[in-house]
C-alpha positions in Angstrom: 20.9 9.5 -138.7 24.8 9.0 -138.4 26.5 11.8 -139.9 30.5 10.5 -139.8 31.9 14.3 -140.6 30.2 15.6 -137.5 32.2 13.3 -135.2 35.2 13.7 -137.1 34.6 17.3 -136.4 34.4 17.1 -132.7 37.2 14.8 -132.4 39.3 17.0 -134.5 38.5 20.2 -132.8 38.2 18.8 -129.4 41.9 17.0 -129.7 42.6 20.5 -130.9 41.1 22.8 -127.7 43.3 20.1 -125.4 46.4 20.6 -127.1 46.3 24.4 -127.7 45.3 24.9 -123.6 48.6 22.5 -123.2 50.8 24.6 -125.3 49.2 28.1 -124.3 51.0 27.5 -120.5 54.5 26.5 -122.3 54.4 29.4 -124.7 54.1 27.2 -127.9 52.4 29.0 -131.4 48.7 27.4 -131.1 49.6 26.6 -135.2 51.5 23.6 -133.9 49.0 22.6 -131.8 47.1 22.0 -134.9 49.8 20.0 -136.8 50.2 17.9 -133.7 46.1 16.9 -134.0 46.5 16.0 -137.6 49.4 13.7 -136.4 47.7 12.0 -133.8 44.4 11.6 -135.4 45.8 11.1 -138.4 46.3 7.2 -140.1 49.0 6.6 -139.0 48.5 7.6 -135.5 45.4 6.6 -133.5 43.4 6.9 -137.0 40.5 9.0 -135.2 39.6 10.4 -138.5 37.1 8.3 -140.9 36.1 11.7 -143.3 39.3 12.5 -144.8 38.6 14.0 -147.7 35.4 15.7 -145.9 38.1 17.6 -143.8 40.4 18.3 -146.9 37.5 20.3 -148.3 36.8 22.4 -144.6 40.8 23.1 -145.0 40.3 24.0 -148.4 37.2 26.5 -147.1 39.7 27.8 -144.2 42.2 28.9 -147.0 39.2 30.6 -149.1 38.2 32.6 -146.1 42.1 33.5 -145.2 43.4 34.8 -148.7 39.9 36.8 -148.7 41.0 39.0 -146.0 44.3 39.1 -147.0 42.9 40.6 -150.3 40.7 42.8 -148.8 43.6 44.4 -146.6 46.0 44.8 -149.3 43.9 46.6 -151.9 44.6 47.1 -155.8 46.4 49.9 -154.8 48.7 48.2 -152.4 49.1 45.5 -155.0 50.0 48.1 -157.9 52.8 49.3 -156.0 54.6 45.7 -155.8 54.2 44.7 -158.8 57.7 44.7 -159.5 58.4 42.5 -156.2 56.2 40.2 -157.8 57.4 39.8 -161.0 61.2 40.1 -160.8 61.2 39.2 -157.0 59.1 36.2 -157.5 60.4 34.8 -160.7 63.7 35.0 -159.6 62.7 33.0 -156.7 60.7 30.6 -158.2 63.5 29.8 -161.0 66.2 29.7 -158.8 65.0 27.6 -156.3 63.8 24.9 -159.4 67.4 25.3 -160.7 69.0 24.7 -157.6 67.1 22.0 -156.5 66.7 19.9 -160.1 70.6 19.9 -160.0 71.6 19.2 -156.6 68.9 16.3 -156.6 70.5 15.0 -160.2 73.6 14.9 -158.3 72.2 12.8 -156.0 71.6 10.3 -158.4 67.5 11.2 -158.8 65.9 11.5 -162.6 66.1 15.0 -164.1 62.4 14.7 -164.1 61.9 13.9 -160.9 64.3 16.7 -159.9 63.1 19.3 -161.4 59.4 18.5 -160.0 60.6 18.6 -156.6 62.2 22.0 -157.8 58.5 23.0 -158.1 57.6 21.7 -155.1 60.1 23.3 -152.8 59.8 26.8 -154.9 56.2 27.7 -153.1 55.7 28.6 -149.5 53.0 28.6 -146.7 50.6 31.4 -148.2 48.0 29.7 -145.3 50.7 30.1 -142.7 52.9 32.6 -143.4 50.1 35.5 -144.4 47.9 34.3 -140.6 50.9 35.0 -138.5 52.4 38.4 -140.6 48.4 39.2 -140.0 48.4 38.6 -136.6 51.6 40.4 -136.2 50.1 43.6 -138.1 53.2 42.7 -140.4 51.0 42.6 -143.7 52.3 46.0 -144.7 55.4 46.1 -143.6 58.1 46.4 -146.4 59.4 42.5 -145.0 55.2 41.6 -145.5 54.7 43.5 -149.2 57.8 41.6 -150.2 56.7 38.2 -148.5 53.3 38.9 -150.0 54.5 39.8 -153.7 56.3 36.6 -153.8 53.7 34.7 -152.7 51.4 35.8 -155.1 53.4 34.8 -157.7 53.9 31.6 -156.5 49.8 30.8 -156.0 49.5 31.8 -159.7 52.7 30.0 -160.9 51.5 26.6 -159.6 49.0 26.5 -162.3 51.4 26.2 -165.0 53.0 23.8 -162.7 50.4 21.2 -162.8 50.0 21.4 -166.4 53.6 20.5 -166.6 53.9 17.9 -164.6 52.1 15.1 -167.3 54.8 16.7 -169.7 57.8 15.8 -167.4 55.9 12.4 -166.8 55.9 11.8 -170.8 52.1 11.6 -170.3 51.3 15.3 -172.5 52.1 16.3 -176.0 50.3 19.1 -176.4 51.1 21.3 -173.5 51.7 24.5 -175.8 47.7 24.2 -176.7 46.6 23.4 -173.1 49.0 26.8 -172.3 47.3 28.7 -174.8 43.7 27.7 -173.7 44.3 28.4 -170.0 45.6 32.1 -170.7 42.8 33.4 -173.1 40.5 31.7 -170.0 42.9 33.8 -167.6 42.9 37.2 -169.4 38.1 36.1 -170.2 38.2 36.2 -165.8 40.4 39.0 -165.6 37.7 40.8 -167.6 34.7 39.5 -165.5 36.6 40.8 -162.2 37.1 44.2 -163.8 33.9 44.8 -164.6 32.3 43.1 -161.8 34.7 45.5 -159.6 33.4 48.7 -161.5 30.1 47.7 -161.8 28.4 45.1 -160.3 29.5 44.6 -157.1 29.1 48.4 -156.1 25.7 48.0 -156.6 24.4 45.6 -154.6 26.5 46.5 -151.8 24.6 49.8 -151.9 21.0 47.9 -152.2 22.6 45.4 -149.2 23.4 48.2 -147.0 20.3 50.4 -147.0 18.2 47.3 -145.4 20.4 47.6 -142.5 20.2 43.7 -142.7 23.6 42.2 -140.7 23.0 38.7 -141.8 22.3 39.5 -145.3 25.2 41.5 -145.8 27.5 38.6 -144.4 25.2 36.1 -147.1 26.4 38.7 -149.8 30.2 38.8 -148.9 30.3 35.0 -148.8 28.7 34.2 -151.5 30.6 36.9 -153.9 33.6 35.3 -152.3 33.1 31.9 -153.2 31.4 33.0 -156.5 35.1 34.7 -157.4 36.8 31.4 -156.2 34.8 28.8 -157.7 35.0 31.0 -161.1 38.4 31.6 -161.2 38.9 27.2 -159.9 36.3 26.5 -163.2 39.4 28.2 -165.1 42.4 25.9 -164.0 43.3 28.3 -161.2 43.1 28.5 -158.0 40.7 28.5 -155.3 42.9 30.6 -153.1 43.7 32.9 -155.6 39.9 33.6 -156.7 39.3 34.5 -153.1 42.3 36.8 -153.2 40.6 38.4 -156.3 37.5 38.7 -154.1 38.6 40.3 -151.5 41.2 43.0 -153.5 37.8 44.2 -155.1 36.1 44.6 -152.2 39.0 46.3 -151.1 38.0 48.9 -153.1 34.6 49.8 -151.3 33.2 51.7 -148.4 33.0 48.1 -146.6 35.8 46.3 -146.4 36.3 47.2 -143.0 32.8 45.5 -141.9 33.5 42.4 -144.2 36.9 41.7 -142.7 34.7 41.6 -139.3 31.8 39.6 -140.5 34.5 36.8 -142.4 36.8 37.0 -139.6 35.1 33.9 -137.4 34.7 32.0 -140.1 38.3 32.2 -141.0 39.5 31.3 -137.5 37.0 28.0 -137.8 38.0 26.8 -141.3 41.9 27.6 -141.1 42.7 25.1 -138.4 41.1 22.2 -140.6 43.8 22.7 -142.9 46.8 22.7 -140.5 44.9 19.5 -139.1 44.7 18.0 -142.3 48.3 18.4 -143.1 49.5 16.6 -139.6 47.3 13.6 -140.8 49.8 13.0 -143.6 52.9 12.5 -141.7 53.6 8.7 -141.6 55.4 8.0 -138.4 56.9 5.0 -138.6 58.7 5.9 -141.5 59.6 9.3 -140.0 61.4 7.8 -137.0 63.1 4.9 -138.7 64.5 8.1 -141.1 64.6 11.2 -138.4 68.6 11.4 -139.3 68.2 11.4 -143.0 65.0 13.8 -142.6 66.7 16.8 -140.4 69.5 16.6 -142.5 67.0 17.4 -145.8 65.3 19.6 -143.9 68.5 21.8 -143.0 69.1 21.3 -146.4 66.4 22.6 -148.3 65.6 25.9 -145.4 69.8 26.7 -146.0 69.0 26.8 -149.9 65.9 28.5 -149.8 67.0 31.3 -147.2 69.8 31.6 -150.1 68.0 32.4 -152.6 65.3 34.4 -151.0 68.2 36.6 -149.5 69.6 36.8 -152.9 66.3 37.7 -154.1 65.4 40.3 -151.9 68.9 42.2 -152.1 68.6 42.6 -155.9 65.1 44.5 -155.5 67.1 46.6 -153.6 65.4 46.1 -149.7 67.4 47.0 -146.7 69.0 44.4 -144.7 66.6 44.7 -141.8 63.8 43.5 -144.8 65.8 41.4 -146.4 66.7 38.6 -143.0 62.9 39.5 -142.2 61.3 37.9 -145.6 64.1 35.1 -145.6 62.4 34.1 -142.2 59.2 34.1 -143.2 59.6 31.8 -146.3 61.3 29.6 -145.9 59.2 26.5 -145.3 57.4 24.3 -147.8 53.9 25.5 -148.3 50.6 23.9 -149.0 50.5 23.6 -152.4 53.6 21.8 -152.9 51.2 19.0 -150.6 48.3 19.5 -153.8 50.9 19.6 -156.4 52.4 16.6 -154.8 49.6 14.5 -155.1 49.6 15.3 -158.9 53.0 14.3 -158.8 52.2 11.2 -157.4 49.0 10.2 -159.8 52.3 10.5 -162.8 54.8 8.6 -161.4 57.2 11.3 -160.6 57.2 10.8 -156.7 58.1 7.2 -155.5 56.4 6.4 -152.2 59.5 6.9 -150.2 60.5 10.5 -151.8 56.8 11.3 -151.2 57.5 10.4 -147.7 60.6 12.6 -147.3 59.0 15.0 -149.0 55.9 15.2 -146.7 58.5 15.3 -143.6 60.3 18.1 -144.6 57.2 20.4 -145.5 55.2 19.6 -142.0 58.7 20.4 -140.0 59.5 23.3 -142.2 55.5 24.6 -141.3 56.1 23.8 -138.1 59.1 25.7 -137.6 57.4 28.8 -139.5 56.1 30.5 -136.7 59.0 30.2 -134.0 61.1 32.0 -136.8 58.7 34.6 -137.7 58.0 35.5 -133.9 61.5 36.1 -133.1 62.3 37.5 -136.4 62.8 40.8 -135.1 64.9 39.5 -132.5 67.2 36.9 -135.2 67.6 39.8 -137.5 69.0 42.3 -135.2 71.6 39.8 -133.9 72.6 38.9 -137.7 73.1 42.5 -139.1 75.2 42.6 -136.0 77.5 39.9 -137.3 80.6 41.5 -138.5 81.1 40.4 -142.3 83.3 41.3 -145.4 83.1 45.1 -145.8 82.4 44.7 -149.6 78.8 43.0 -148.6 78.4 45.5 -145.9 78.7 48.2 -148.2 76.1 46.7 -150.5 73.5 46.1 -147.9 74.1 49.5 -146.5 73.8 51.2 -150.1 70.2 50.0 -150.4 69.2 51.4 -147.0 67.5 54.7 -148.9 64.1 53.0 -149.3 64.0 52.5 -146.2 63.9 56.5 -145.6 60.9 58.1 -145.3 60.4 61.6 -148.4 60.7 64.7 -146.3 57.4 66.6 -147.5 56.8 70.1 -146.6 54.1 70.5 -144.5 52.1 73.4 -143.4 51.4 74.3 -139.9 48.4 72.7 -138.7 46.6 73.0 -135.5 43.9 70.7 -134.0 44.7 67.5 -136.4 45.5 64.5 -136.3 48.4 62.4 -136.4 47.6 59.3 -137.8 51.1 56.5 -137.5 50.8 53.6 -139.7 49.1 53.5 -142.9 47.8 50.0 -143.1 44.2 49.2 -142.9 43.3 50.9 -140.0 45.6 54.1 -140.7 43.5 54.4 -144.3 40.1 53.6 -142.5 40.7 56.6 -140.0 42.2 58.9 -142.6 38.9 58.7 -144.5 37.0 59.3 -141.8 38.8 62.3 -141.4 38.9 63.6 -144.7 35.0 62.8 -144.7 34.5 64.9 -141.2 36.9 67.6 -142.7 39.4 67.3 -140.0 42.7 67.9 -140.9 45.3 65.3 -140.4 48.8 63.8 -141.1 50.3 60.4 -141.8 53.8 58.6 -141.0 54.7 55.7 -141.9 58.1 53.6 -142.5 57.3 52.2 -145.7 56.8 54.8 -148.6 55.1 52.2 -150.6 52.3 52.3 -148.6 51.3 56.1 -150.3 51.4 54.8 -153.6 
């Protein structure tokens, strides 16, 4: 018996293992490796791949698995003490980028409906990419990464509201205030089942788990509780992505995160590079060469106007300038929800096939750009804040520098502790070790919001 995902599988991964090897002796991020798979074996390459929408739903898997660690490394905690960043930070981003881009496109002789959608489209970033490489980097929890991720956030559960008003701006809906209304009492009915599965529930059979001393079974359990969250929160309108986040920011909260980020780590790895495969396949080709002019200039375009008002963004939440260039790098590609919200776009009438076209360009170039910029972010930032600019701005970035200063906090003399630098997953893992062995200790760290 033929099963066509299985060969689409070893084509896909093989094509994958050759090109990565290839771009592991030039230095290249193994990300765009991935991209460059999708492309070949996409349709409009060598067409390789006959289960298409088979490996939509392993890159959907791969994004599951990805935002469950993130969750589980973050914490409620963590997430509590951004929740301003999210809000203000992400609104702010959100809107203005939808402003920006609904009336520069109108000026460029588009319909104000079909502006302000691709206003939604180019408002959300690469949670997929841009939270793998900060991850990799041990970036998560850095003041540049709690920023990144707070806006991020907000943009996963913003694209909800999106979809239901894209009929609207189509003329297809009329009664978008009741589907509104609906979807939030369902929002605030899961945000009740999480808390109490949190407090409860999930506690529980952890505990029952754990005392068989059963490896396989407790991976079973962490899986399934992490697709349970997902596929409830998806049965709501929301989604996928963010139910896994919700998954994992509860098991945050236990004694074994640290051994369910292990377990769910391989499986991550697996599923993540369907989705940047996946992506590649979309690119038409012949329509991107006969257009490569046109294309870079968009793309310059749209990363120019989003580094704007990300840097805008992040300046009035009062960051440093260090954290401010550092998030502006990290988000400013097209993510992959604008591709789902895209296709919605598409079912309504708001894309036409050749601004779906453009628009595909500029969001696999943005992606692939993504992780040349984040690598040398460190590097790109220190040469801009050594630009010399108009002393007024200087002024303002440097008046903002105090949260980057760590609180002075008496201390009494210790003897035989430990020093424990960096309070991100494995800085809170070892400190409750300690405080469980009765060993004194002491942390530094560079972000004060990581001791809220």
């Amino acid at each position: 018996m033929e099963i066509p995902i299985l060969k689409d599988i070893v084509i896909i991964l093989g094509l994958s293992i050759f090109i990565i090897l290839l771009f592991q002796k030039i230095k290249v991020p193994s990300l765009l490796g991935f991209l460059i798979a999708g492309i070949i074996a996409g349709p409009y390459a060598f067409n390789l791949i006959s289960s298409q929408h088979e490996v939509e739903l392993l890159s959907e898997i791969g994004i599951i698995f990805l935002l469950f660690i993130i969750g589980i490394e973050l914490s409620l905690k963590g997430l509590a003490a951004i929740k301003n960043a999210i809000l203000i930070g992400g609104g702010l981003q959100v809107g203005g980028t939808i402003f920006f881009t609904a009336l520069i496109s109108t000026l460029l002789g588009l319909p104000l409906n079909t502006s302000v959608f691709l206003g939604f489209l180019f408002s959300l970033s690469s949670t997929a990419i841009v939270l793998k490489l900060l991850q990799e980097k041990g970036e998560v929890t850095s003041p540049h990464g709690r920023v990144s991720m707070a806006i991020l956030i907000f943009q996963d559960i913003i694209v909800v509201p999106m979809m239901l008003l894209t009929p609207l701006l189509a003329g297809k809906s009329d009664n978008i205030l009741e589907t509104l209304g609906i979807l939030l009492v369902k929002i605030l009915g899961v945000g009740v089942v999480i808390y109490l599965l949190a407090l409860y529930v999930v506690p529980g059979i952890f505990k029952i788990v754990i005392k068989t001393k059963n490896r396989e079974l407790f991976i079973r359990t962490t899986i399934v509780f992490c697709f349970g969250v997902a596929w409830l929160t998806s049965s709501v309108g929301l989604s996928l992505a963010l139910g896994a986040f919700f998954a994992g920011l509860i098991i945050s909260e236990s004694d074994y995160s640290h051994q369910a980020t292990a377990n769910v780590l391989p499986f991550r790895e697996i599923f993540i590079s369907f989705f940047f495969i996946s992506v590649g396949s979309l690119l038409n080709l012949n329509f991107f060469f006969e257009n490569i002019l046109i294309i870079l200039l968009l793309v310059i375009g749209v990363i120019l106007l989003k580094m704007i008002i990300l840097g805008a963004t992040v300046l009035l939440l009062r960051y440093p300038a260090r954290t401010v260039f550092m998030t502006v790098l990290a988000l400013f590609q097209v993510g992959e929800f604008s591709l789902l919200l895209s296709t919605v776009g598409v079912q309504n009438d708001l894309l036409p096939a050749n601004v779906y076209q453009y628009f595909l360009a500029i969001s696999i170039i943005t992606m692939g750009l993504t992780p040349f910029l984040i690598n040398y972010a460190d590097r790109i930032t220190y040469f801009l804040i050594k630009i010399p600019i108009l002393a007024k701005v200087r002024r303002r970035l440097n008046s903002v520098k105090k949260y980057n200063r760590v609180t002075e906090i008496p201390v009494k003399e210790l003897q035989d502790h430990l020093v424990i630098i960096g309070y991100g997953i494995n800085g809170q893992n070892i400190s409750k070790a300690a405080k469980f062995a009765r060993i004194p200790y002491v942390i530094t760290d560079l972000d004060p919001d990581s001791f809220k």
